[in-house]
C-alpha positions in Angstrom: -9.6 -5.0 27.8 -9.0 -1.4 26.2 -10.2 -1.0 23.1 -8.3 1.9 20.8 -10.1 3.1 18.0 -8.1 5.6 15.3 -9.6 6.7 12.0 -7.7 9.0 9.4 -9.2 10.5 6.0 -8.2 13.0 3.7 -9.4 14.5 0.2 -7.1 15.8 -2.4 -8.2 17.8 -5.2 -7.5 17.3 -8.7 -7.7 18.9 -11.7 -11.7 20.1 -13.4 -12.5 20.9 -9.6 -12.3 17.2 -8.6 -11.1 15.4 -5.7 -10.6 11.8 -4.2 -10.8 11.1 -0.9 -9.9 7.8 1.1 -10.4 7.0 5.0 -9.3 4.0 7.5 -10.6 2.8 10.8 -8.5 0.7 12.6 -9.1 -1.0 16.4 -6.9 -2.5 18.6 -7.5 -4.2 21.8 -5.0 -3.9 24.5 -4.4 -5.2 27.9 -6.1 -2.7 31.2 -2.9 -3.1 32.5 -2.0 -0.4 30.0 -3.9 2.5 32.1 -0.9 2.1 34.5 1.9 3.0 32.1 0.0 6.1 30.5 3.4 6.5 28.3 2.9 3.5 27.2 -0.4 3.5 25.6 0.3 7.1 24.3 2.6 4.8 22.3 0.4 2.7 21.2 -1.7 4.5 20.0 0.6 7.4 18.2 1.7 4.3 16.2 -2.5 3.7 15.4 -2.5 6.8 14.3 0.6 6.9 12.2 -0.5 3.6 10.8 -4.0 4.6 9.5 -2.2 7.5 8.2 0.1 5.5 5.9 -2.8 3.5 4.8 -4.7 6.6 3.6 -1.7 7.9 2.0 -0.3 4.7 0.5 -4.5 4.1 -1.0 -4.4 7.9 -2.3 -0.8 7.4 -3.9 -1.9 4.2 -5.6 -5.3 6.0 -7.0 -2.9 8.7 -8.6 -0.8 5.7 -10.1 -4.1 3.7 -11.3 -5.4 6.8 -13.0 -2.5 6.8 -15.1 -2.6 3.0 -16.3 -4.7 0.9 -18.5 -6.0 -1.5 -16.2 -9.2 -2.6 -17.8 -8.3 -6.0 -18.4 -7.5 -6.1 -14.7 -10.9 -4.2 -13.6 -12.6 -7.0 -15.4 -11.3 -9.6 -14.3 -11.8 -8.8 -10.8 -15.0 -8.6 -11.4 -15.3 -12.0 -12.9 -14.0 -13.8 -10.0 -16.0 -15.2 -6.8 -12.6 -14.8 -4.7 -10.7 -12.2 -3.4 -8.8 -10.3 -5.8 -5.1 -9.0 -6.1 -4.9 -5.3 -5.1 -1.8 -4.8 -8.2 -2.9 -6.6 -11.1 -6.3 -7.5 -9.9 -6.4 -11.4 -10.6 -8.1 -13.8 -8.5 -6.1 -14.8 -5.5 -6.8 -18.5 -5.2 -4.6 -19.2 -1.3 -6.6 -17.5 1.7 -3.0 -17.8 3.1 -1.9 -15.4 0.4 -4.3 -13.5 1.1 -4.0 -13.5 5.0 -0.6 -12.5 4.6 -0.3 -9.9 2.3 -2.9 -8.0 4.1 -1.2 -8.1 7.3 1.5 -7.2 5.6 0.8 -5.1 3.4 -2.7 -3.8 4.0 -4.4 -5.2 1.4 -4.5 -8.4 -0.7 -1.3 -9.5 -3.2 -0.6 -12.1 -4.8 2.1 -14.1 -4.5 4.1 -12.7 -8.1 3.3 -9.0 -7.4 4.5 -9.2 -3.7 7.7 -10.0 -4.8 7.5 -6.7 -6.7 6.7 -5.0 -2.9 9.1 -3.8 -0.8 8.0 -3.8 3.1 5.9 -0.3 2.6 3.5 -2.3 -0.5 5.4 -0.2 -2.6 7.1 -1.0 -6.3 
């Protein structure tokens, strides 16, 4: 086995001399077989890359987009809850197959009502 390994972060500055910053890891195990098609694997792991960049971007658009709601009653009530919580509206997500799904496919847990809100991307 081949184990790839690509990491992404980036800071953006804000406004008052602040910034935010966000970073992802992500691993993927792939056949040795792969050493023989180098192409291949350069593939592989050009799409890693291009992947954690999404994630960082998508997380650092969605902190831009929390800043400017009210979510208190959301931020509460994900801390509440002994579960795992919706990344959107931030209630309790009660299916671990709900869960398992949308952060496959969408990175990060949804619930069921706000993932059909989501396009493919985890975007409105």
């Amino acid at each position: 086995m081949i184990k790839l390994n690509a990491g992404f972060s980036r800071k953006v500055g804000e406004a008052n001399y602040s910034s935010r910053g966000a970073s992802v890891n992500l691993e993927l195990e792939l056949e040795s077989s792969m050493i023989a098609d180098p192409d291949r694997m350069q593939d592989k792991i050009r799409a890693l890359f291009k992947l954690a960049r999404s994630a960082v971007d998508e997380e650092l658009k969605n902190g831009t987009e929390k800043s400017r709601e009210d979510d208190r009653p959301a931020r509460s009530e994900a801390k509440e809850s002994d579960g795992p919580v919706c990344s959107v509206c931030g209630k309790e997500i009660q299916s671990p197959k709900v869960v398992k799904f949308s952060t496959e496919r969408f990175g990060k847990p949804v619930c069921y009502r706000c993932q059909r809100n989501l396009d493919g991307n985890g975007r409105r």
